[in-house]
C-alpha positions as CSV (number, residue, x, y, z in Angstrom):
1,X,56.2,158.0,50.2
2,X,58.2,160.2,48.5
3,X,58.0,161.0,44.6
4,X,60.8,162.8,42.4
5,X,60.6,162.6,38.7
6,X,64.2,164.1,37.2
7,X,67.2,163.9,35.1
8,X,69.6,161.7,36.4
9,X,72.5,159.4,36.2
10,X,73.1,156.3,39.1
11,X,76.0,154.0,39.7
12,X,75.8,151.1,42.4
13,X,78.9,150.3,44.1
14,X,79.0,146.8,46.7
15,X,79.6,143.5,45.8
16,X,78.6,144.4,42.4
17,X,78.8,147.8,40.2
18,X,76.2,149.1,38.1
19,X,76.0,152.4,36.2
20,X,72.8,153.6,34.8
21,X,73.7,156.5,32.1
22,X,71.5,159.9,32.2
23,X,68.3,160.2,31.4
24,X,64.8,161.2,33.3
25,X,63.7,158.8,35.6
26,X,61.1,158.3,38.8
27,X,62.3,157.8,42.1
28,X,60.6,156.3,45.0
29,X,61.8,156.7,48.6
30,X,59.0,154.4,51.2
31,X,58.9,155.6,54.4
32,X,60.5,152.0,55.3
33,X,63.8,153.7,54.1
34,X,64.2,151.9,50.7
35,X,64.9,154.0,47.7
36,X,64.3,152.9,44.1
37,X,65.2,153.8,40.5
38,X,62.0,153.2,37.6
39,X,61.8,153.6,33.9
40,X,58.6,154.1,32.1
41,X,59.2,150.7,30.3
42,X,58.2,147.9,32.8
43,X,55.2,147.2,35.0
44,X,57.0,146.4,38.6
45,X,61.0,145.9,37.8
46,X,63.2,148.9,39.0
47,X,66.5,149.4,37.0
48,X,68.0,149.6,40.4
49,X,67.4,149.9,44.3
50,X,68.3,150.0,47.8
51,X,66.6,147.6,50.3
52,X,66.1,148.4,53.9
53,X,67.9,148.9,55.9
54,X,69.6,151.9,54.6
55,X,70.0,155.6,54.7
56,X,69.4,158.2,52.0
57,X,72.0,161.6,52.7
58,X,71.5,164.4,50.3
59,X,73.8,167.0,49.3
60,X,74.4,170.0,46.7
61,X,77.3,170.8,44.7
62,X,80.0,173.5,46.9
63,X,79.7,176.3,44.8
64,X,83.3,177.0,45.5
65,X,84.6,173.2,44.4
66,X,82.8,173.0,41.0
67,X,82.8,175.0,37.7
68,X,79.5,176.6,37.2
69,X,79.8,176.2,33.6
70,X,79.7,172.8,33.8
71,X,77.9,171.4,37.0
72,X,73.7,173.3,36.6
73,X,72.7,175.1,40.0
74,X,70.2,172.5,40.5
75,X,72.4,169.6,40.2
76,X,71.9,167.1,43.2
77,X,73.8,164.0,44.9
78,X,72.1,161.2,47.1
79,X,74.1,159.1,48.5
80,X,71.7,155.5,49.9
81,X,74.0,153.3,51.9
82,X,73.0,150.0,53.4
83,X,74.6,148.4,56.7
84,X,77.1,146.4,54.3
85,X,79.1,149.9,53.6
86,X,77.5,149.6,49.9
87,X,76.2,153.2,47.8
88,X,73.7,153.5,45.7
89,X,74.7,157.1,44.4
90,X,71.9,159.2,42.8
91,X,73.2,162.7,40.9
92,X,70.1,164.3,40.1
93,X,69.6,167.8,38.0
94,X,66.2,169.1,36.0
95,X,63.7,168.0,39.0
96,X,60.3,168.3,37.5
97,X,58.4,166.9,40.5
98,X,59.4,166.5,44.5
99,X,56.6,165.4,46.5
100,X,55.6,163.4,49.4
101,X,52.1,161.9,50.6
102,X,51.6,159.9,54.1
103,X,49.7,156.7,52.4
104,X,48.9,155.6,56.4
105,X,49.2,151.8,57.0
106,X,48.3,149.2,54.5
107,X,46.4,146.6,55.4
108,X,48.3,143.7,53.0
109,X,47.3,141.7,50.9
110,X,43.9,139.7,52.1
111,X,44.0,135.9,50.5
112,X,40.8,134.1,50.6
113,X,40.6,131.3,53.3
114,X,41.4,128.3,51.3
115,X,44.5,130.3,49.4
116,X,45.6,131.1,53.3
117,X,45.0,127.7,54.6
118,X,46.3,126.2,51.9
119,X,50.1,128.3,52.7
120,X,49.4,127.2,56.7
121,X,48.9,123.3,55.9
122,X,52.0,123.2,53.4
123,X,54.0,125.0,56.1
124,X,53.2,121.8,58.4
125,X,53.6,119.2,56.3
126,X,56.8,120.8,54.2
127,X,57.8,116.9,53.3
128,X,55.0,117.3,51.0
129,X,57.3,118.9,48.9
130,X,60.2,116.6,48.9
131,X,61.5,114.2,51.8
132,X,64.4,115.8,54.2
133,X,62.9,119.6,53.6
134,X,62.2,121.8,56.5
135,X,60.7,124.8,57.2
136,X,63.0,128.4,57.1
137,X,60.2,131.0,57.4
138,X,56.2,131.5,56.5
139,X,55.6,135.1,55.2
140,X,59.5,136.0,54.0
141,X,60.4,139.3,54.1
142,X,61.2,140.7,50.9
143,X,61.3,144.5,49.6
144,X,58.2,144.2,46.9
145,X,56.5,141.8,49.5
146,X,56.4,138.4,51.4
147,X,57.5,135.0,49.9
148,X,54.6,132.8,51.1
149,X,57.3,130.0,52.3
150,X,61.5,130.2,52.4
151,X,62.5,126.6,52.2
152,X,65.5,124.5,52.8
153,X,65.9,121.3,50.1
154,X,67.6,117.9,51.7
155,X,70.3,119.3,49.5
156,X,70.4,122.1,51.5
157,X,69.2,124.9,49.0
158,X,66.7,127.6,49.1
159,X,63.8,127.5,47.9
160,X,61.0,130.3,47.8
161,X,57.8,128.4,47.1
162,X,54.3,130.4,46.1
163,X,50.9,128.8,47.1
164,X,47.9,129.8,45.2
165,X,44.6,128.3,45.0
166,X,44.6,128.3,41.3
167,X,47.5,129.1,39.7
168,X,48.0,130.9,36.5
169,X,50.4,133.5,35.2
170,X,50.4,136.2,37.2
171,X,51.5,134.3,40.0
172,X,54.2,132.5,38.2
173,X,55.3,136.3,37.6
174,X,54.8,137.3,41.3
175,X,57.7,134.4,42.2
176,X,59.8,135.1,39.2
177,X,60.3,138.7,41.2
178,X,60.7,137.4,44.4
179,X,63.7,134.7,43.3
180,X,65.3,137.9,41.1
181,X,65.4,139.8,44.2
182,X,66.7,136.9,46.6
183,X,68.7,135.8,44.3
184,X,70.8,139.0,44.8
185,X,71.6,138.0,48.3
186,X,74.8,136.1,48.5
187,X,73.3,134.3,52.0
188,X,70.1,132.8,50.1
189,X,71.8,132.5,46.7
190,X,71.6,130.6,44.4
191,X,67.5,130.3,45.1
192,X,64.9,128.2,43.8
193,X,61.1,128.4,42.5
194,X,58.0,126.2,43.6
195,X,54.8,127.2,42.8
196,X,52.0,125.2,44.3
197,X,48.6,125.2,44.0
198,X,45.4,123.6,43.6
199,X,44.8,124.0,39.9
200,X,47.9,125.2,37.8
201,X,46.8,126.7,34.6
202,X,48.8,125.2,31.2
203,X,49.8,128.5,30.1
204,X,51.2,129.0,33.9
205,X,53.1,125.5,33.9
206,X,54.4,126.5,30.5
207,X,56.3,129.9,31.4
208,X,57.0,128.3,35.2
209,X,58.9,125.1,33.7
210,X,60.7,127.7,30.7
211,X,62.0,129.9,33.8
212,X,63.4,126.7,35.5
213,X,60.2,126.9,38.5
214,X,59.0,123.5,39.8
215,X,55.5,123.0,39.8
216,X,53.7,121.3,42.3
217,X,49.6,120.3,42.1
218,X,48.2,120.7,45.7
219,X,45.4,117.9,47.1
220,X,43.8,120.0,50.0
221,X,42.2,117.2,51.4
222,X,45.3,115.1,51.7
223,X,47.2,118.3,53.8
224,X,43.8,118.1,56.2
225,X,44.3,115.0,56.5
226,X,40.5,114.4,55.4
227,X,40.3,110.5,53.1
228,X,38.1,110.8,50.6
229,X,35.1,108.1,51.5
230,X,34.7,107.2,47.2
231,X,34.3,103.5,46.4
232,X,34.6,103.0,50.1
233,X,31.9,100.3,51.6
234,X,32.2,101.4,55.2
């Protein structure tokens, strides 16, 4: 991973435009080729990336071309372009920090066996979540991580669904960032939320129904398959 902490201004050109005006910022390049632009006022959110794949090509000022008076020495251009033809262009000046570290391979995130069960039963038995779904992928692909199910509705609309054992906050969080960041591809678009899970929290039902995300209470016995042998005589 690469680290660089400077002054800079970025403008996104694609299907949309963005411009972000100067000021300092940190950027992160992953060895996965994905380059993205963070402020010091949010936990997770970029202001604005590039998602694999893509390629980063940097470049310097010709000395020649420019008026030194105006352009500083330092001043930088990156120039991240994805397989759609679409920039993400970087011009950097006043670096304070340019670093890389090798973080090796990461071993993911580890869910405990019923939270991982749980995904793998709901993956077989997507009715559960409405009659006519089916099935797109387990373990999405996504830039900040995998959605635990991509779903298609009877209606035929995604749906990114997150399965937790209990559910509370953070995870309603976790899925709000996954549908911001599918949302932003026109193939998916527009996107829906589902989080499921054994136990949903009030406070996490609360913010999940406010952002417009379906909540679903999971009965792990039912997705075994298991009948519960209560008030049963034989």
């Amino acid at each position: 991973m690469r680290l660089v902490i400077a002054r800079c201004q970025v403008d996104y050109v694609g299907r949309l435009t963005a411009h972000l005006p100067w000021a300092k910022r940190l950027l992160l390049v992953k060895s996965d080729g994905s380059v993205s632009v963070h402020a010091d006022d949010r936990a997770y959110k970029p202001l604005n990336w590039m998602s694999p794949p893509c390629w980063l090509e940097e470049s310097v000022p010709d000395p020649s071309t420019t008026d030194e008076d105006l352009v500083p020495a330092d001043r930088r251009l990156w120039v991240v372009t994805n397989k759609a033809g679409e920039e993400l262009r970087i011009t950097l000046e006043e670096v304070e920090l340019d670093t890389s570290h090798d973080l090796g391979v990461d071993p993911g995130l580890v869910k405990d066996g019923v939270e991982a069960h749980l995904q793998e039963l709901l993956a077989e038995h997507v009715h559960t979540l409405g009659a006519g779904w089916s099935l797109v992928r387990r373990e999405y692909p996504t830039a900040i991580g995998p959605v635990d199910l991509l779903c298609r509705a009877d209606d035929g609309a995604t749906v990114a669904v997150e399965v937790k054992r209990r559910g509370d906050i953070d995870g309603v969080e976790q899925l709000t960032r996954y549908l911001d960041l599918l949302n932003r591809d026109p193939l998916l678009a527009p996107v829906h939320g589902v989080f499921a899970a054994q136990q949903i929290k009030p406070q996490a039902k609360t913010l999940a129904t406010d952002r417009g995300i379906r909540c679903i209470t999971l009965d792990y016995d039912a997705l075994r398959g298991v009948e519960t042998s209560e008030f049963r005589l034989f």
